[in-house]
C-alpha positions as CSV (number, residue, x, y, z in Angstrom):
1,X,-10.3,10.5,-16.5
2,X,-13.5,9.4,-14.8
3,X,-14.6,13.3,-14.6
4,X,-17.0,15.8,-16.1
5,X,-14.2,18.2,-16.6
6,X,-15.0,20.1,-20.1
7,X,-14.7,23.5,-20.6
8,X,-17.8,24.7,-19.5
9,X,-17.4,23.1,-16.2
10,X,-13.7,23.9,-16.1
11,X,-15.1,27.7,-16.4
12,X,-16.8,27.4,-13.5
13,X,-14.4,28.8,-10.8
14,X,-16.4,27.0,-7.7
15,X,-16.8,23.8,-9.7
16,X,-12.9,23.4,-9.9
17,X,-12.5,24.2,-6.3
18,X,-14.7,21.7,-5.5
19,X,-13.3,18.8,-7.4
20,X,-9.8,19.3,-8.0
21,X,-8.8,17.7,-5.0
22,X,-10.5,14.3,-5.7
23,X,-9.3,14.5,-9.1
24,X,-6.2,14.5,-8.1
25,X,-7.2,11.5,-5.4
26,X,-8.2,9.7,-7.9
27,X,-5.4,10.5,-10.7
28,X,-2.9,9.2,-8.0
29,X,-5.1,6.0,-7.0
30,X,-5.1,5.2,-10.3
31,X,-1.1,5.4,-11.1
32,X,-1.0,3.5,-8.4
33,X,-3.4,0.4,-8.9
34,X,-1.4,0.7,-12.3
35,X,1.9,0.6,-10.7
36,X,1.5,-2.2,-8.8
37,X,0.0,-4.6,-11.4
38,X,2.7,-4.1,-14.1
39,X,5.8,-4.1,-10.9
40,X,3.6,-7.1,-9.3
41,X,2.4,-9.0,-12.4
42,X,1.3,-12.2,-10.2
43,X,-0.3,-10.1,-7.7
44,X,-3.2,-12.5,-6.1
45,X,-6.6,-12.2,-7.7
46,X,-8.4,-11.3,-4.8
47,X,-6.3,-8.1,-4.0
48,X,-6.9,-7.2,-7.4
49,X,-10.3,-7.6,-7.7
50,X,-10.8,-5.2,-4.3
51,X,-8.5,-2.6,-5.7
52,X,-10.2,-2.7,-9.0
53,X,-13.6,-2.4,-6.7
54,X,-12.6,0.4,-4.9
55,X,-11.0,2.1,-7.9
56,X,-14.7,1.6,-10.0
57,X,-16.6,3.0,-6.9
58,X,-14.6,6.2,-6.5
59,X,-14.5,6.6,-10.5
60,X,-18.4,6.3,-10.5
61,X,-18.6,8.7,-8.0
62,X,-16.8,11.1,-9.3
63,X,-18.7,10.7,-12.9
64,X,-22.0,10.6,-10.6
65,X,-21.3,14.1,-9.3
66,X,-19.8,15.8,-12.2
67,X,-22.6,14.4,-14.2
68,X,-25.4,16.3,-11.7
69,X,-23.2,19.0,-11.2
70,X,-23.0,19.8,-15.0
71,X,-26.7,19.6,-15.4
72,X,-27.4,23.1,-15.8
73,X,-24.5,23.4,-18.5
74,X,-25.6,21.2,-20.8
75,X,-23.3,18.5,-22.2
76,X,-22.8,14.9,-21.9
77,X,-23.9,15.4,-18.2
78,X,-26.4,12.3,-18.9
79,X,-23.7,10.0,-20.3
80,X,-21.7,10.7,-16.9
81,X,-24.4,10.2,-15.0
82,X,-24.9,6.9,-16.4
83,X,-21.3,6.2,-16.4
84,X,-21.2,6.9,-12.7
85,X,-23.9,4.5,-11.6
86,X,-22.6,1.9,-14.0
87,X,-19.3,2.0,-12.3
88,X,-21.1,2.1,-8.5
89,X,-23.1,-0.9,-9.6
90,X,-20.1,-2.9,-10.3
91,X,-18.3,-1.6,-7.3
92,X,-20.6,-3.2,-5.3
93,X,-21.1,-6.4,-7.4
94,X,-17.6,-6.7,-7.1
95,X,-16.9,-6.5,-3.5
96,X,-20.0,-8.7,-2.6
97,X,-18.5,-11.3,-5.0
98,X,-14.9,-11.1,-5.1
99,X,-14.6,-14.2,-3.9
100,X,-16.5,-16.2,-6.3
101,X,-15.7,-14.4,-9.4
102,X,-14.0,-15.6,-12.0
103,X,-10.7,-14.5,-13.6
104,X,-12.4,-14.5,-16.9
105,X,-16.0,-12.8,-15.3
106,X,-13.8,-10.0,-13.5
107,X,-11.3,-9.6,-16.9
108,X,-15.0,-9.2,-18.8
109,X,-16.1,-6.6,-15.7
110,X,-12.9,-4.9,-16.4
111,X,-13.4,-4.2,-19.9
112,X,-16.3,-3.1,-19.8
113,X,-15.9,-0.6,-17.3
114,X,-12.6,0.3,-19.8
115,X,-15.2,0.3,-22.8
116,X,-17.6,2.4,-21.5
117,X,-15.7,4.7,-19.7
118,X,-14.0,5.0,-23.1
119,X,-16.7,5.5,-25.2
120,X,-18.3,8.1,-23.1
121,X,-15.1,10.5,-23.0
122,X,-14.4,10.0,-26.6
123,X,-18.1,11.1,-27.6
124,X,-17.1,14.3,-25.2
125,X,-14.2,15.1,-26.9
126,X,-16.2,14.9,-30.5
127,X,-18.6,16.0,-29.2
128,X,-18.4,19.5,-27.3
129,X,-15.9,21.6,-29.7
130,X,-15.2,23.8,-26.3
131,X,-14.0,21.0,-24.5
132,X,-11.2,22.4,-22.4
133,X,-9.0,19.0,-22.7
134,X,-10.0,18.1,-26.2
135,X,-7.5,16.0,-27.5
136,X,-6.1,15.0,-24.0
137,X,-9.5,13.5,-23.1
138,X,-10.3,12.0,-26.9
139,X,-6.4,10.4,-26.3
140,X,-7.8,8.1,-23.1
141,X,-11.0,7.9,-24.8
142,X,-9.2,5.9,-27.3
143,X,-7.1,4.0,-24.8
144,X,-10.1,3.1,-22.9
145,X,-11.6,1.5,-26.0
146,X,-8.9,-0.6,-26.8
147,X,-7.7,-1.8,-23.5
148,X,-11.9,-2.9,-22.8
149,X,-11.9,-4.2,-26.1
150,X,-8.6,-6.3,-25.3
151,X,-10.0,-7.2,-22.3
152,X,-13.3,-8.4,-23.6
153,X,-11.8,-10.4,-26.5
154,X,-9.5,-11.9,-24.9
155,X,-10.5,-12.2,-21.1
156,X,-8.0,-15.3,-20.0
157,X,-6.0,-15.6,-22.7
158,X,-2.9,-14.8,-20.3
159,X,-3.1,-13.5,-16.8
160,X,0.2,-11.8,-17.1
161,X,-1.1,-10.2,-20.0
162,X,-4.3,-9.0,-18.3
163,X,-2.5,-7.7,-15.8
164,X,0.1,-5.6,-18.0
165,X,-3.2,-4.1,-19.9
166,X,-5.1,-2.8,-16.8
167,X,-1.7,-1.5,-15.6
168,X,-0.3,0.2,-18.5
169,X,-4.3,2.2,-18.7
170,X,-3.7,2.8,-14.7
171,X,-0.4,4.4,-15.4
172,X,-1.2,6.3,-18.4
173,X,-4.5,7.5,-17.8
174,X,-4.1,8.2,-14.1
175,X,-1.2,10.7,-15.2
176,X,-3.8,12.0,-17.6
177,X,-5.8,12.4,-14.4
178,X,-3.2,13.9,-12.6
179,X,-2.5,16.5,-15.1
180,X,-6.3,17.7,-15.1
181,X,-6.5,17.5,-12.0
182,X,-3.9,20.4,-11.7
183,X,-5.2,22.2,-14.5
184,X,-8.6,22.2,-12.2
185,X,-6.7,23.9,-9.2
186,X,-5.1,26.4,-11.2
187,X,-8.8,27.7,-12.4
188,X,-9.9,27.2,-8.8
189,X,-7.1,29.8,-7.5
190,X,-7.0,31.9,-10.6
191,X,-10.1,31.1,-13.1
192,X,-10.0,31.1,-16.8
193,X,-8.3,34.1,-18.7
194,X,-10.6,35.2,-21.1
195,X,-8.9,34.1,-23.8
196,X,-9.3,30.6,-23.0
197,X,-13.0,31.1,-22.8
């Protein structure tokens, strides 16, 4: 989950109306991009390396706006920021180079993007002990880390393989997404009870 969404921002009744929307956007891209690499292992390189471009450049926009938009409440709203240009720069790297990128180059892209992203929402999840999705963020934290690690490692070992690990994360953590993503539209209709806070 490519989003600021900790408690302190998930307090924020206006914040959640804001962003649940392309949350949810991008919860459903996600399962999507994830659905179609693990149904379509040999799907050609060049289709996946655009919809892995356009995936990273909505992600890092998402992490670019929570990040400024969490500013003011503290946090790891510099690590998102970060994140978010990160994943913009490679966006763009990406779809000016698609064509000339290597499977092994965009399998290394890939993980990194996995890694960081990882990183970033497991130190979150440690962290802030008001984090609003705790465990559920730490959980693709860890998923992140592995499947960038996997990918770094071992960036051609097996294209079928490659594509089964960027699918299983796109599936898993774009339901994770999803699920936020309606947690975020419940606050943005009702708001947090006070016993949440």
């Amino acid at each position: 989950m490519d989003m600021d969404i900790s408690n302190t921002t998930l307090n924020d009744k206006e914040f959640a109306k804001g962003v649940w929307g392309l949350a949810l956007l991008r919860g459903v891209l996600l399962v999507i991009f994830g659905f179609m690499t693990v149904i379509w292992p040999h799907i050609t390189f060049y289709v996946l390396s655009l919809l892995f471009a356009i995936y990273v450049l909505l992600a890092g926009a998402f992490n670019l706006g929570g990040g400024v938009a969490s500013i003011a409440k503290g946090g790891a709203w510099f690590l998102r920021s970060v994140l978010g240009l990160f994943q913009l720069g490679i966006g763009v790297w990406l779809l000016r180079n698609d064509i000339i990128v290597k499977l092994s180059t965009f399998a290394i892209f890939v993980g990194l993007v996995f890694l960081i992203q990882g990183i970033v929402e497991l130190v979150e999840s440690i962290a802030n002990k008001d984090l609003g999705h705790r465990g559920l963020l730490g959980f693709t934290g860890v998923i992140g880390i592995i499947a960038g690690v996997i990918l770094i490692r071992y960036p051609i070992s097996s294209g079928l393989a490659f594509t089964w690990v960027i699918g299983v994360y796109g599936l898993i953590v774009g339901t994770m997404t999803i699920v936020m993503a309606m947690n975020l539209r419940h606050i943005a209709k009702y708001g947090v009870s006070k016993d949440k806070k």
